[in-house]
Backbone as ProteinMPNN parsed JSONL, in Angstrom:
{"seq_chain_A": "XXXXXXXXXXXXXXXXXXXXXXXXXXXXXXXXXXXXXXXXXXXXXXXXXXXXXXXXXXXXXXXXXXXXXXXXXXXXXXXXXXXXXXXXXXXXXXXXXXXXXXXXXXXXXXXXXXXXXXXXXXXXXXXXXXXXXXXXXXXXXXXXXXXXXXXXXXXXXXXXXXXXXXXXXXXXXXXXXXXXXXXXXXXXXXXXXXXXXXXXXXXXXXXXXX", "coords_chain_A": {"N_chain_A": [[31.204, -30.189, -4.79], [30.846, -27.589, -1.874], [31.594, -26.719, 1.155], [30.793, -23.82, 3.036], [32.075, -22.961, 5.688], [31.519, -21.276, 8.693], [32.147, -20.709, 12.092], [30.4, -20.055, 15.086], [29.615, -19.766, 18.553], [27.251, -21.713, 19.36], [25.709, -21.692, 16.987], [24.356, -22.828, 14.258], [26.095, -21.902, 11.176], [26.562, -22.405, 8.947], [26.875, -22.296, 5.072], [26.039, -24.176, 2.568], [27.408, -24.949, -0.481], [25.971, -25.956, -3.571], [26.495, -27.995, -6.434], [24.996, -29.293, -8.116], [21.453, -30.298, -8.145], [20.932, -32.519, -6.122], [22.821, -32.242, -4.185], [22.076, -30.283, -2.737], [21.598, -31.62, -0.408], [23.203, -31.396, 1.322], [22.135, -29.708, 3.553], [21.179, -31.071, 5.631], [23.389, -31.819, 6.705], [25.467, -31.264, 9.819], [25.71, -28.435, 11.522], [25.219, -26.744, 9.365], [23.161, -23.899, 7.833], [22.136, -23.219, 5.557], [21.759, -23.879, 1.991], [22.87, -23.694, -0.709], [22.285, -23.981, -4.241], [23.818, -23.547, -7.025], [23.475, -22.096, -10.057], [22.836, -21.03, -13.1], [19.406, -20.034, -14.515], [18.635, -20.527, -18.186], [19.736, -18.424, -20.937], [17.656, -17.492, -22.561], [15.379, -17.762, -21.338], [15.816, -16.208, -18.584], [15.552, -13.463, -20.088], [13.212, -13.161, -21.601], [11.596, -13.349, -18.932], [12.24, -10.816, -17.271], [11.476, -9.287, -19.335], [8.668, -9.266, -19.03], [5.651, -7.495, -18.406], [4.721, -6.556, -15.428], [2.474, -6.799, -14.234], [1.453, -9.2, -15.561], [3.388, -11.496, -14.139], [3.285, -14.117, -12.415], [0.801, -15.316, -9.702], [-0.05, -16.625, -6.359], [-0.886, -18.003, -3.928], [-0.845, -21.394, -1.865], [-2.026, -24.681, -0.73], [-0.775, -27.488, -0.785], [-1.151, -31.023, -2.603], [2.676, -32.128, -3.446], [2.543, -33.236, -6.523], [0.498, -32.187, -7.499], [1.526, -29.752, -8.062], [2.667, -29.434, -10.798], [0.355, -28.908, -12.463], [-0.587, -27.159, -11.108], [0.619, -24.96, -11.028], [0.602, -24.419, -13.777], [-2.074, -23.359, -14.163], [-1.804, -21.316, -13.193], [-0.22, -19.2, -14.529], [-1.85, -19.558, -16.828], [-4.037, -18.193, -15.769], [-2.511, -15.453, -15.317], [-2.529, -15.039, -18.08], [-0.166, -15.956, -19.881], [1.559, -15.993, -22.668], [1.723, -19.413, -24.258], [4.579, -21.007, -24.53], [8.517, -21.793, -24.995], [9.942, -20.843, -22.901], [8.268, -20.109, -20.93], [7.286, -23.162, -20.03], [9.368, -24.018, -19.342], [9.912, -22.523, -16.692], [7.351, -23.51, -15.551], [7.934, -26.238, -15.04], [10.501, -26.078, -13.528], [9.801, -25.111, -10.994], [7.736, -27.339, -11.01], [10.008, -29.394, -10.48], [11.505, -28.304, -8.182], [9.78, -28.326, -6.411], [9.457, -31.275, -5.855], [11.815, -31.976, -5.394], [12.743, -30.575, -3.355], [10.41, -31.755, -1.424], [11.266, -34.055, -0.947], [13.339, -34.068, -0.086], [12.733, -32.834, 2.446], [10.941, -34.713, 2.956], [8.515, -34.536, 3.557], [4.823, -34.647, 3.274], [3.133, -32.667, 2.154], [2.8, -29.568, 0.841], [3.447, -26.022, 0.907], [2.708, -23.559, -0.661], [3.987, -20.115, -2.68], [4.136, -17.902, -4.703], [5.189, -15.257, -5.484], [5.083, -11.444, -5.902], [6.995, -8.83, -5.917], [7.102, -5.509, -5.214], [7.855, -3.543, -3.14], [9.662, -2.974, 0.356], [9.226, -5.385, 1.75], [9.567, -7.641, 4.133], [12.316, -6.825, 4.597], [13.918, -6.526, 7.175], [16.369, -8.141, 8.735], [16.102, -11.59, 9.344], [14.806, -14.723, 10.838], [12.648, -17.515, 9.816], [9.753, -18.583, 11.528], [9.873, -21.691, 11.031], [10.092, -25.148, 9.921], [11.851, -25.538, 7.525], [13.057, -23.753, 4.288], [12.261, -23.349, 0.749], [13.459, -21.383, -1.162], [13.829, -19.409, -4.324], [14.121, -16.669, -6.774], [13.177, -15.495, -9.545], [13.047, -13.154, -11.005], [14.347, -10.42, -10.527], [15.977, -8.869, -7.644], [18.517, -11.445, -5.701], [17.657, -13.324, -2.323], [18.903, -11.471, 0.187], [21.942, -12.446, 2.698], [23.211, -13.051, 5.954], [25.723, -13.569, 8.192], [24.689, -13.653, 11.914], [25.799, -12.01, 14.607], [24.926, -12.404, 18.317], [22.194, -11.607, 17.629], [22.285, -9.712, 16.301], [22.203, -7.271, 13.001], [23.683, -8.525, 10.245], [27.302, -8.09, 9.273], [28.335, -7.918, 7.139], [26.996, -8.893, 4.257], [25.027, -11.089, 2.101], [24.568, -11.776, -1.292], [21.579, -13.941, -3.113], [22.124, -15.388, -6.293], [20.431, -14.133, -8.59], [17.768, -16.937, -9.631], [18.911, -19.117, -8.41], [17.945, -21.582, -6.278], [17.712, -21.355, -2.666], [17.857, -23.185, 0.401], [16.881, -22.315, 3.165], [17.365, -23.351, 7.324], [14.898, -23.119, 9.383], [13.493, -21.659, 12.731], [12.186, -24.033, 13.383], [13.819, -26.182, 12.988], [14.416, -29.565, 13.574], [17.398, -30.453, 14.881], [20.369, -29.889, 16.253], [21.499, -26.935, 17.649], [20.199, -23.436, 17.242], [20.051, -22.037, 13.929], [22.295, -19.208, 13.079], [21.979, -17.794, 11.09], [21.0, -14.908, 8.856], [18.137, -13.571, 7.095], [16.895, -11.702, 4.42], [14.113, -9.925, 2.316], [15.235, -8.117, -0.454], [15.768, -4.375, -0.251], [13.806, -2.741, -2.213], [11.94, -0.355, -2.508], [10.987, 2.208, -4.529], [12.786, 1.558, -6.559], [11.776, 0.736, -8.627], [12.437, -1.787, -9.281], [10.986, -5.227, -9.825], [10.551, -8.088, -8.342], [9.724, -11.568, -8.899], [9.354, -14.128, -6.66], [9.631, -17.292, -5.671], [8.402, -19.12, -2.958], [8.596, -21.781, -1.118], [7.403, -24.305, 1.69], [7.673, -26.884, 4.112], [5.176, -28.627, 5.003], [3.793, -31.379, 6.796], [0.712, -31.669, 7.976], [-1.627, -30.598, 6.574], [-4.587, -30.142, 7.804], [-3.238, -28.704, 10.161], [-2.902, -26.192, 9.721]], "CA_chain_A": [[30.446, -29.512, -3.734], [32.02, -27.278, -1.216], [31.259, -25.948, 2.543], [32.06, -22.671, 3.594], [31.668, -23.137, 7.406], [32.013, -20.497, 10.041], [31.944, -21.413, 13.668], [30.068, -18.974, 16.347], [29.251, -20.705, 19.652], [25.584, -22.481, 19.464], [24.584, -20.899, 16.259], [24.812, -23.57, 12.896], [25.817, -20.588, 10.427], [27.453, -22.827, 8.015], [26.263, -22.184, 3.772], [26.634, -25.624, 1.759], [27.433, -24.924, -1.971], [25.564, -27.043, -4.267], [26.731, -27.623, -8.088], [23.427, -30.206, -8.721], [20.303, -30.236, -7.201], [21.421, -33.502, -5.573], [23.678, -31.795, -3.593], [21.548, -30.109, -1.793], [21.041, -32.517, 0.827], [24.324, -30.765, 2.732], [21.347, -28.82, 4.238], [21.339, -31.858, 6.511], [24.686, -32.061, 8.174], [25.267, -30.721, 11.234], [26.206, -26.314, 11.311], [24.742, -25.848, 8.004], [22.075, -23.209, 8.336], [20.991, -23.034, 4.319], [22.457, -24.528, 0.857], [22.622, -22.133, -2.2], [22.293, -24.711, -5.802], [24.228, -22.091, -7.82], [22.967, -22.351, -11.226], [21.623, -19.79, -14.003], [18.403, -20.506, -15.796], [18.398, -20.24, -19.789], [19.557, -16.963, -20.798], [16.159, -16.934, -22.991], [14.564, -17.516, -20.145], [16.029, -14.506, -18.42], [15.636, -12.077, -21.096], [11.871, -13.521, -21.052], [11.217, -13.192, -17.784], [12.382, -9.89, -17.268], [10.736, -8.58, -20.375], [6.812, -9.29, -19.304], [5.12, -6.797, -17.283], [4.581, -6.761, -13.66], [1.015, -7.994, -13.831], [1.734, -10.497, -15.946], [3.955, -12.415, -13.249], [2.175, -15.554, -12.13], [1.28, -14.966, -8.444], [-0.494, -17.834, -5.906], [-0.828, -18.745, -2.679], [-1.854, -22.618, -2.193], [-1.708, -25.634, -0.156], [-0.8, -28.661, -1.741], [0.176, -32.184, -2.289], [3.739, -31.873, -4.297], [2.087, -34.541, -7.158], [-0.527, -31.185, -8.084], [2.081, -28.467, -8.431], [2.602, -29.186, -12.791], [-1.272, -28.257, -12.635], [-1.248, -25.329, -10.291], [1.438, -23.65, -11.992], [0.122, -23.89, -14.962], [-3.036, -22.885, -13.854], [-1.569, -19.355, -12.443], [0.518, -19.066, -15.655], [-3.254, -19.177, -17.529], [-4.457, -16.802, -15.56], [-1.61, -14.105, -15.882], [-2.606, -14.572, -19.359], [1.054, -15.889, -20.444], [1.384, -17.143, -23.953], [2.778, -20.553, -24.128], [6.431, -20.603, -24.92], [9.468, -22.494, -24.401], [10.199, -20.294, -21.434], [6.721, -20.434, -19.803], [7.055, -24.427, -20.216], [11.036, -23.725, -18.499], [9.384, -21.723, -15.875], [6.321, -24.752, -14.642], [8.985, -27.616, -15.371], [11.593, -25.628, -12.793], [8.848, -25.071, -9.98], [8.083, -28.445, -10.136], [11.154, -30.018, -10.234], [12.225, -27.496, -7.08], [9.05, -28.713, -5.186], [9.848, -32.6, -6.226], [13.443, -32.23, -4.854], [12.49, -30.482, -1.431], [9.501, -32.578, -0.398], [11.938, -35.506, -0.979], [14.682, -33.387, 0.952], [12.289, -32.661, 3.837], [10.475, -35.631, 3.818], [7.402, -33.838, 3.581], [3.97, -35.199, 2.404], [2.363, -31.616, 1.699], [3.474, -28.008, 0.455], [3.22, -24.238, 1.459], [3.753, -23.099, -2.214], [3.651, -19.268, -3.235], [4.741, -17.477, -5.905], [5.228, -13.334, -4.866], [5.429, -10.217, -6.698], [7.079, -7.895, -4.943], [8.312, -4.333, -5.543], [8.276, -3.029, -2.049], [10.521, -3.328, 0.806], [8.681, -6.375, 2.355], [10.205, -8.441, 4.639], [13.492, -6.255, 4.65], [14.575, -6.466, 8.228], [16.863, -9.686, 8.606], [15.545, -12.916, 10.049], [15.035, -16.455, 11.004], [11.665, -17.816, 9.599], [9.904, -19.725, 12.725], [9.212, -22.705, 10.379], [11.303, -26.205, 10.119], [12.828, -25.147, 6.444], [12.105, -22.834, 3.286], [13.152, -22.87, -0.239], [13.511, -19.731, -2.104], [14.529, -18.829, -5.494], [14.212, -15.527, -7.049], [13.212, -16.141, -10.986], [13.283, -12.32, -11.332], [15.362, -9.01, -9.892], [17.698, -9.33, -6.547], [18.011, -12.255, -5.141], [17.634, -13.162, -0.987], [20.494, -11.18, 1.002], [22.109, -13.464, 4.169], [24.034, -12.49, 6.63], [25.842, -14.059, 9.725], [24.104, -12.429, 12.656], [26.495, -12.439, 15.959], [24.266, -12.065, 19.31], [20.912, -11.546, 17.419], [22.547, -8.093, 15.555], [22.47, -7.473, 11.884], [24.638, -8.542, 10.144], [27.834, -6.795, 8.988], [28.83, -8.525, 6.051], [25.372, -9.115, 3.595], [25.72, -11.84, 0.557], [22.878, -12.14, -2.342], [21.956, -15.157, -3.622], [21.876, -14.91, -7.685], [18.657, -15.151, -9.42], [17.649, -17.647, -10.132], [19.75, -19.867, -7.984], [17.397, -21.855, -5.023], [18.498, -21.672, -1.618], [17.48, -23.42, 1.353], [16.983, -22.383, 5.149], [16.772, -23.839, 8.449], [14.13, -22.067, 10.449], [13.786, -21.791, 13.953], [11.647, -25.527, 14.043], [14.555, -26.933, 13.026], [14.647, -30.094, 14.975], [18.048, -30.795, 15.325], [21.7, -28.833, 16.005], [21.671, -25.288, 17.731], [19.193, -22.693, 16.278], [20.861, -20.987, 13.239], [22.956, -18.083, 12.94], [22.445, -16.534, 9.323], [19.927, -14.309, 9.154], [18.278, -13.101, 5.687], [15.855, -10.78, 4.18], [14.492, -9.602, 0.741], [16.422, -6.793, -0.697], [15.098, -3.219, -0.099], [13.79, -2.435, -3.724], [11.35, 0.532, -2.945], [11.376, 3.396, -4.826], [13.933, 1.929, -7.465], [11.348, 0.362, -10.452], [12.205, -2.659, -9.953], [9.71, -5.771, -9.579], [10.585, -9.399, -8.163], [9.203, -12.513, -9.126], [9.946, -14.878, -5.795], [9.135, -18.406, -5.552], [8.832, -19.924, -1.751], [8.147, -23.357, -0.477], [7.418, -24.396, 2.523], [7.197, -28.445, 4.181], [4.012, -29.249, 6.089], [3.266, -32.4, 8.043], [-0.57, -31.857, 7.675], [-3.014, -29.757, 6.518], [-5.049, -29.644, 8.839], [-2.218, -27.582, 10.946], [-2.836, -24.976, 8.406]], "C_chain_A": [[31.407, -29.089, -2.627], [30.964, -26.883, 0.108], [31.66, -25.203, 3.142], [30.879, -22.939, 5.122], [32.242, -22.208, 8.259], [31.68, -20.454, 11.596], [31.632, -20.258, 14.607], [29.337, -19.749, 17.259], [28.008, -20.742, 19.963], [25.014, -21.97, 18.568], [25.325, -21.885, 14.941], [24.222, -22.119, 11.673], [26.429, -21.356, 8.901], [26.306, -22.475, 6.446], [26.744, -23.492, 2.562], [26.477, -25.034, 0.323], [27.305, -26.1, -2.949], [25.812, -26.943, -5.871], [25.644, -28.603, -8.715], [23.086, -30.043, -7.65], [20.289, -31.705, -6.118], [21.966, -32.706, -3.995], [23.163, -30.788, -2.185], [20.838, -30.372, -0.604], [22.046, -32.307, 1.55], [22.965, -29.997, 3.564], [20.91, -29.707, 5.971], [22.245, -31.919, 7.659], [24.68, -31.507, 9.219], [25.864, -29.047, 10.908], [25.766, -26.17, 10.327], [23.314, -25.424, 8.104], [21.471, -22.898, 7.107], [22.311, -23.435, 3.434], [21.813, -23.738, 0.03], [23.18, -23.584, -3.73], [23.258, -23.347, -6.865], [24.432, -22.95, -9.697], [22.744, -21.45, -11.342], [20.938, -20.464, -14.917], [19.173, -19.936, -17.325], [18.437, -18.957, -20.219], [18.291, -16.392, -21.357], [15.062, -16.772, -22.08], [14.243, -16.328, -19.298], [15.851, -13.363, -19.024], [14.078, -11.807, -21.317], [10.903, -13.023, -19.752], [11.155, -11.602, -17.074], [11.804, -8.933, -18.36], [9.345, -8.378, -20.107], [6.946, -7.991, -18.231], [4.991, -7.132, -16.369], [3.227, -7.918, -13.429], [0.8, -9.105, -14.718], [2.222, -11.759, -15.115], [2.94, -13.576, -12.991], [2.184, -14.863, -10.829], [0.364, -15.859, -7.521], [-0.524, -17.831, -4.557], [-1.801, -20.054, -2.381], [-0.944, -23.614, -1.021], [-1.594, -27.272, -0.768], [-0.102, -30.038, -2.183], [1.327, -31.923, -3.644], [3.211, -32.496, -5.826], [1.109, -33.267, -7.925], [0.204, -29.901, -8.533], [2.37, -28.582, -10.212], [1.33, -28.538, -12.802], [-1.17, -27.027, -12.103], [-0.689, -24.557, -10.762], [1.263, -22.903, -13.678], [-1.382, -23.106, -15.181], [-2.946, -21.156, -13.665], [-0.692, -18.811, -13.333], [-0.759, -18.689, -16.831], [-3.864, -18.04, -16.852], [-4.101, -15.475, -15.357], [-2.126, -13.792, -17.167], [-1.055, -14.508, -20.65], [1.011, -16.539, -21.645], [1.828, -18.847, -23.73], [3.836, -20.725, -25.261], [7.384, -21.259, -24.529], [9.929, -22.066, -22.905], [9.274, -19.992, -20.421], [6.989, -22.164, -19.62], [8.927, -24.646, -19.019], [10.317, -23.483, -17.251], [8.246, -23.185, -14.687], [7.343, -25.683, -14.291], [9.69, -27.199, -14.012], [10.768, -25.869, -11.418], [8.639, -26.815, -9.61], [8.555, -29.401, -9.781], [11.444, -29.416, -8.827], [11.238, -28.42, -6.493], [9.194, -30.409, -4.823], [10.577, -32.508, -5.384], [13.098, -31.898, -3.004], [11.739, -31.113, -0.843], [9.983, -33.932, -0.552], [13.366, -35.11, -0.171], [14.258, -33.543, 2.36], [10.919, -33.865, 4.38], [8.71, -35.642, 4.168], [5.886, -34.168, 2.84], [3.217, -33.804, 1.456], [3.175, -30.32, 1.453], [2.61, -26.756, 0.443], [3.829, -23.793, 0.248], [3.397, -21.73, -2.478], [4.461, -18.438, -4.362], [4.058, -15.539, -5.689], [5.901, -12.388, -6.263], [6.043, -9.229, -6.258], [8.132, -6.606, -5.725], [8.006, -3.361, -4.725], [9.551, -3.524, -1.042], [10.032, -4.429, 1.989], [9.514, -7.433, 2.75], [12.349, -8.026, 4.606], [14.617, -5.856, 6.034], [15.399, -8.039, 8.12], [16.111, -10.752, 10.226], [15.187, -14.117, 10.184], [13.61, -16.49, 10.91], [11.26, -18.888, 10.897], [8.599, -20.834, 11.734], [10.45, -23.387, 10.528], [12.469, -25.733, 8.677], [11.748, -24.27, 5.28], [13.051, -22.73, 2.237], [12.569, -21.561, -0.964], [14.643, -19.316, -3.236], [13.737, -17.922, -5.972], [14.02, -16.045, -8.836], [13.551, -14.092, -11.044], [13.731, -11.13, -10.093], [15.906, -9.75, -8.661], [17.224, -9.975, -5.778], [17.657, -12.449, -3.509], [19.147, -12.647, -0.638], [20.789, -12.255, 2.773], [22.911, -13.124, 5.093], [24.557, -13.202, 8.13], [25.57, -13.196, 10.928], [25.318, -12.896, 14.112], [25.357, -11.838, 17.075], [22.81, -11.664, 18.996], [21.606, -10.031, 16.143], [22.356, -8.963, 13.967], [23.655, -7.81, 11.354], [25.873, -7.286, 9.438], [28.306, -7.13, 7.649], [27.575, -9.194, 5.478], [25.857, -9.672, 2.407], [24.699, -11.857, -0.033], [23.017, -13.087, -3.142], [21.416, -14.685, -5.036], [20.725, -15.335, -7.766], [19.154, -16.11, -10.467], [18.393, -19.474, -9.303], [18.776, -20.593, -6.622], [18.311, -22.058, -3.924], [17.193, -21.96, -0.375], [17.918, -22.741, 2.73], [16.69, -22.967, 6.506], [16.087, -22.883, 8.627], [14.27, -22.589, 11.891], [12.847, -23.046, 14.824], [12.216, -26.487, 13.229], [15.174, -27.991, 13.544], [15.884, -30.581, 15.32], [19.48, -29.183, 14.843], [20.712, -27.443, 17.012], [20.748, -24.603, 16.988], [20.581, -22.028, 15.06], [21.347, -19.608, 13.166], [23.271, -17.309, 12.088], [20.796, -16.289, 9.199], [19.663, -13.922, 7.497], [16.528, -12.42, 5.385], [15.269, -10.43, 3.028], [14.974, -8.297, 0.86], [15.385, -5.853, -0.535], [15.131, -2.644, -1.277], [12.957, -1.082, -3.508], [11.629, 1.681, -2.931], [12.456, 3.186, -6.39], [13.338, 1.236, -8.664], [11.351, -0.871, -10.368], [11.266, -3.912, -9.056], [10.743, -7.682, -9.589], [9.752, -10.409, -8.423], [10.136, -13.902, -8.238], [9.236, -16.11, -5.916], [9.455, -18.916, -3.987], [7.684, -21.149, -1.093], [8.484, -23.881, 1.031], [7.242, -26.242, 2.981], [5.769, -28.621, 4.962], [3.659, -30.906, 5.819], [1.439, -33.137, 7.778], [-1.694, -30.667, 7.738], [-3.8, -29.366, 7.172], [-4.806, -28.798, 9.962], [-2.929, -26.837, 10.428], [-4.175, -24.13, 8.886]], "O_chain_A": [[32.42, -29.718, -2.32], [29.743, -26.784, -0.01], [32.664, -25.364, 3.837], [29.682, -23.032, 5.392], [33.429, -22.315, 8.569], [30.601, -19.974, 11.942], [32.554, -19.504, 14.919], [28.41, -20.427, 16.816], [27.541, -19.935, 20.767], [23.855, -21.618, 18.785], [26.514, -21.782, 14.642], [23.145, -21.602, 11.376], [26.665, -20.683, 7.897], [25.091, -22.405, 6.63], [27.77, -23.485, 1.88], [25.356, -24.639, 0.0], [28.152, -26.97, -3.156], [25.406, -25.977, -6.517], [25.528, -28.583, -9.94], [23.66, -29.79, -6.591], [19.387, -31.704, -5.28], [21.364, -32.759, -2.923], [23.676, -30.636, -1.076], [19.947, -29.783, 0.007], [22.052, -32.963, 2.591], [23.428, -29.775, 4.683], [20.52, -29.202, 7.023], [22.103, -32.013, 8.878], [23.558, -31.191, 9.613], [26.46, -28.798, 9.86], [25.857, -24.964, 10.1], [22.394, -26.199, 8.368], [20.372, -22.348, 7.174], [23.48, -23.397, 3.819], [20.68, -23.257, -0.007], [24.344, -23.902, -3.974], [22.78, -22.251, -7.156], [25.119, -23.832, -10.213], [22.439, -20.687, -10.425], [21.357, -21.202, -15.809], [20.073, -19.101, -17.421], [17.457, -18.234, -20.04], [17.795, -15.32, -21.01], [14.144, -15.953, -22.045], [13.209, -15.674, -19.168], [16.006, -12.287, -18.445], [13.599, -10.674, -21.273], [9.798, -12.481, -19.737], [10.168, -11.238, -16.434], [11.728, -7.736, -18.081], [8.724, -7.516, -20.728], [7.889, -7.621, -17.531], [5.15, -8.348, -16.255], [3.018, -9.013, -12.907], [-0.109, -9.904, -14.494], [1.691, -12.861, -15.257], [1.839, -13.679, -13.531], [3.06, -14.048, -10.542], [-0.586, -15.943, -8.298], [0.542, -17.295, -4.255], [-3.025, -20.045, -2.515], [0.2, -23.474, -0.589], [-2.551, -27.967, -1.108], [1.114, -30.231, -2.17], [0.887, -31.563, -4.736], [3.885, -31.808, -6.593], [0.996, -33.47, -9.134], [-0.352, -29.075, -9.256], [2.195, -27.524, -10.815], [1.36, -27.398, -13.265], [-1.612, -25.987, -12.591], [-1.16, -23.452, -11.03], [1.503, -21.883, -14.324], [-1.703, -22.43, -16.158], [-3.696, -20.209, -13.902], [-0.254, -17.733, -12.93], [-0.664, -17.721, -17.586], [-4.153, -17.006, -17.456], [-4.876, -14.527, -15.236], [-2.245, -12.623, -17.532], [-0.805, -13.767, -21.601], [0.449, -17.632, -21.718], [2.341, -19.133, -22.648], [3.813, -20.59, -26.484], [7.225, -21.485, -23.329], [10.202, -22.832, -21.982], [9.522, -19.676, -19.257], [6.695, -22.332, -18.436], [9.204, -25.464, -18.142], [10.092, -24.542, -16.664], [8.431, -23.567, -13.532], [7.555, -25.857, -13.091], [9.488, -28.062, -13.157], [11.1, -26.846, -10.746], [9.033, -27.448, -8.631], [8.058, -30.243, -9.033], [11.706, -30.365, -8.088], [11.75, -29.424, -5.999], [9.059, -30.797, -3.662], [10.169, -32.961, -4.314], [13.163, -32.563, -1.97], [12.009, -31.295, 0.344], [9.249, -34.895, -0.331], [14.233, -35.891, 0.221], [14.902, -34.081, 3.261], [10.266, -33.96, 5.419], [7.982, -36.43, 4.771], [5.877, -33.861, 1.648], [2.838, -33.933, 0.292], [4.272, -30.204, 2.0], [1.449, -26.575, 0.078], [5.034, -23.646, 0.039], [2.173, -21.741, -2.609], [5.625, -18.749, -4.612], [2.971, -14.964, -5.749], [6.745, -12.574, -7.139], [5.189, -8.346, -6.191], [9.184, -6.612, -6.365], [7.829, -2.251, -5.227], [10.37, -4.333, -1.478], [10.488, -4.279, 3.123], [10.136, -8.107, 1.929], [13.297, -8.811, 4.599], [15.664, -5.208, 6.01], [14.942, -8.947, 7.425], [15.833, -10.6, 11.415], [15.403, -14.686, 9.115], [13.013, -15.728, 11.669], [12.021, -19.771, 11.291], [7.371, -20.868, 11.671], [11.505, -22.918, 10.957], [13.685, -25.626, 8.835], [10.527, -24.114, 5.235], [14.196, -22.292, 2.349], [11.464, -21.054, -1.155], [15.832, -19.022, -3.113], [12.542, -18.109, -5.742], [14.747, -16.936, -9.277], [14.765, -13.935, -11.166], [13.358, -11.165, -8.921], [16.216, -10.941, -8.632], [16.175, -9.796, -5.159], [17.191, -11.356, -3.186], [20.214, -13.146, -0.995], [19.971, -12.581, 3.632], [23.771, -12.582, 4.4], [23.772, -13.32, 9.071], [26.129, -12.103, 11.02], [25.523, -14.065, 14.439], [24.849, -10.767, 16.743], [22.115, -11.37, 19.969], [20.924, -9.682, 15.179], [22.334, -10.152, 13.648], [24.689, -7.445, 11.914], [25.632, -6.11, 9.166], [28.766, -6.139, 7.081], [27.06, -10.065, 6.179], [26.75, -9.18, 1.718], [23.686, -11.964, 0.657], [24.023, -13.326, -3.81], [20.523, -13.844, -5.136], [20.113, -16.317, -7.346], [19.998, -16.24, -11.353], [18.259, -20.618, -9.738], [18.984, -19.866, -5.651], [19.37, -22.681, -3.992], [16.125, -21.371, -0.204], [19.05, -22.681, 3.21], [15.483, -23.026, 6.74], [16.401, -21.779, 8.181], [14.906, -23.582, 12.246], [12.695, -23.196, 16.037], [11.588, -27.435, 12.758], [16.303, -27.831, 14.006], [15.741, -31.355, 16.266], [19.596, -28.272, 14.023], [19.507, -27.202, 16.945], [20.405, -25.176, 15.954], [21.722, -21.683, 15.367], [20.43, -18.788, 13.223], [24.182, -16.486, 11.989], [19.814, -17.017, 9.346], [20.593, -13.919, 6.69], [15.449, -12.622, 5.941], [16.154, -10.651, 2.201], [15.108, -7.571, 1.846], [14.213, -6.219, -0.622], [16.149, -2.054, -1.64], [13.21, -0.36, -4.473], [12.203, 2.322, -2.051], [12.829, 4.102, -7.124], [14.043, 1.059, -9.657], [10.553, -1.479, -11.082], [10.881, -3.71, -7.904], [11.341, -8.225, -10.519], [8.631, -10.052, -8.059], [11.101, -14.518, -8.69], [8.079, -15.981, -6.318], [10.633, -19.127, -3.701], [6.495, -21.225, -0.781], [9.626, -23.875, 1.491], [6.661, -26.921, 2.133], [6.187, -28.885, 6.089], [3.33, -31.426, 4.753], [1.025, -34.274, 7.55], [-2.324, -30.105, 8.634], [-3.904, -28.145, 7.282], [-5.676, -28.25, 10.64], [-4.038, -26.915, 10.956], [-4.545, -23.145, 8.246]]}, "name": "protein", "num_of_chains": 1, "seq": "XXXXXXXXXXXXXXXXXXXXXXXXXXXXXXXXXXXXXXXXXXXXXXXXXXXXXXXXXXXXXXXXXXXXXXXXXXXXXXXXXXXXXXXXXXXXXXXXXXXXXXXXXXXXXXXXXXXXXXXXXXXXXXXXXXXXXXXXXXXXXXXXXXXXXXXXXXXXXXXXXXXXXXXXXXXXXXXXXXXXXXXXXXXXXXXXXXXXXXXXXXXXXXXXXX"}
């Protein structure tokens, strides 16, 4: 495991590189503003995944204790209408292993779980989510772009995290360290065909917030 760390005064911009899902508990230390797992799923998986149609995708929005996500996913996997397949069974398994790992990262009794389709340019300005943290992996087309922002600007230098690869972010109810200083966005796809399949998780506290 490595830490590329870059220092701008009161802004934790640092990116922790994780080679196991373990590892992604650098998201902790002090300046690190998100941890990238860098992994590739199953190339069958990929070749899978990218092969179904659009409205096939699974797609969700739910509140939920971590302990229900094997069910819900498979639930929104039945109602795409996906066969069952080694790479549909890849696909639930991954989700809720990811949600396992972060609500034991963040400590978190409940989850903000959705699962997006997207083939507009939604959410394409760069920015700091005003939540405590957020994972996000990309199962299909380009992954989140990040960017160190100096003084609030865009950035000038833009990185994309691979699909398929989860990465964590502080947000701006981050309770400890400096607010962060890497800003990030989804990619600007419209107009070019192609169709994302995003996964993002969120921690909540309590439901009743909600």
């Amino acid at each position: 495991m490595s830490v590329l760390h870059a220092q701008l005064k009161n802004a934790a911009v640092g990116v922790g590189i994780a080679d196991t899902p373990d590892d992604l508990s650098v998201i902790h230390k002090p300046g690190c503003a998100a941890a990238i797992w860098r992994r590739q799923p199953p190339v069958g998986f990929r070749n899978w995944i990218n092969g179904l149609d659009p409205q096939q995708l699974p797609r969700a929005r739910l509140l939920l204790h971590p302990d229900t996500v094997p069910e819900a996913i498979a639930q929104w996997c039945d109602s795409s209408n996906l066969d069952h397949s080694e790479e549909r069974n890849w696909l639930e398994a991954d989700v809720a292993e990811l949600a396992k790992q972060f609500t034991a990262l963040m400590d978190a009794p409940y989850l903000r779980l959705r699962m997006d389709v997207i083939n507009t340019n939604a959410c394409r300005k760069f920015h700091i989510d005003a939540i405590h943290a957020r994972l996000i992996c990309t199962y299909s087309g380009t992954g989140t772009q990040y960017g160190i922002s100096t003084n609030g600007d865009e950035p000038t230098r833009v990185f994309t995290v691979p699909t398929g690869a989860p990465m964590i972010l502080r947000g701006t109810l981050w309770p400890a360290d400096p607010p962060a200083g890497l800003l990030h966005r989804s990619p600007p796809i419209a107009g070019t065909g192609e169709t994302r399949l995003v996964l993002v998780i969120d921690p909540l506290w309590s439901i009743d917030d909600e």
